[in-house]
N, C-alpha and C positions, 0 to 999 in steps of 0.2 A: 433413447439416444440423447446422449448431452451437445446443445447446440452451441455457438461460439459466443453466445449473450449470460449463458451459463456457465461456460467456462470463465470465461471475464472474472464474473462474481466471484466465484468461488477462488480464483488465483487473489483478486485483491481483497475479498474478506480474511484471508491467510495471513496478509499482509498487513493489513489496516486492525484487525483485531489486539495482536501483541502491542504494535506501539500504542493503540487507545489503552491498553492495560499500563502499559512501561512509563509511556507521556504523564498520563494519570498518577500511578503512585512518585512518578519523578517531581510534580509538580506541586504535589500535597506535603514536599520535603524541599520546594523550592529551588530545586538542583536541575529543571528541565533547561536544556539551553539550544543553541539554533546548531551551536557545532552534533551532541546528539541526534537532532532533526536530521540534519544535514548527512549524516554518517550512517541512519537509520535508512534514507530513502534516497541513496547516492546509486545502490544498484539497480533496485527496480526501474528508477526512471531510466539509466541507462539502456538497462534493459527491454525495455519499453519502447524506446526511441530505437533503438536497432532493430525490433522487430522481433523478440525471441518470447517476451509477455505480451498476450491479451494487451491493447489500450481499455483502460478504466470508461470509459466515454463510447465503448461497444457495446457496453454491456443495456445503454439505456435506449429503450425501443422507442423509434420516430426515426 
């Protein structure tokens, strides 16, 4: 059974994985900028703050 410290992970590795890829080749071309950042991670955190995502900070045991 997947518990809710594993769901976490697995929604925000989803998430955090493409932009380490996208941030990375954007920034080896010098074209990463905050409006990207900001455009990239505009709906998770929203979504997160309503309640519909995992919070990131569940996921770590203590």
């Amino acid at each position: 059974m997947v518990t809710s410290s594993q769901q976490a992970l697995a929604v925000w590795g989803v998430l955090v994985a493409p932009f380490a890829l996208l941030a990375l080749v954007l920034w080896t071309r010098d074209a990463l900028t905050v409006r990207f950042v900001g455009a990239y991670w505009f709906a998770p955190v929203v979504l997160t703050l309503i309640g519909v995502l995992p919070a990131p900070w569940h996921a770590v045991p203590g």
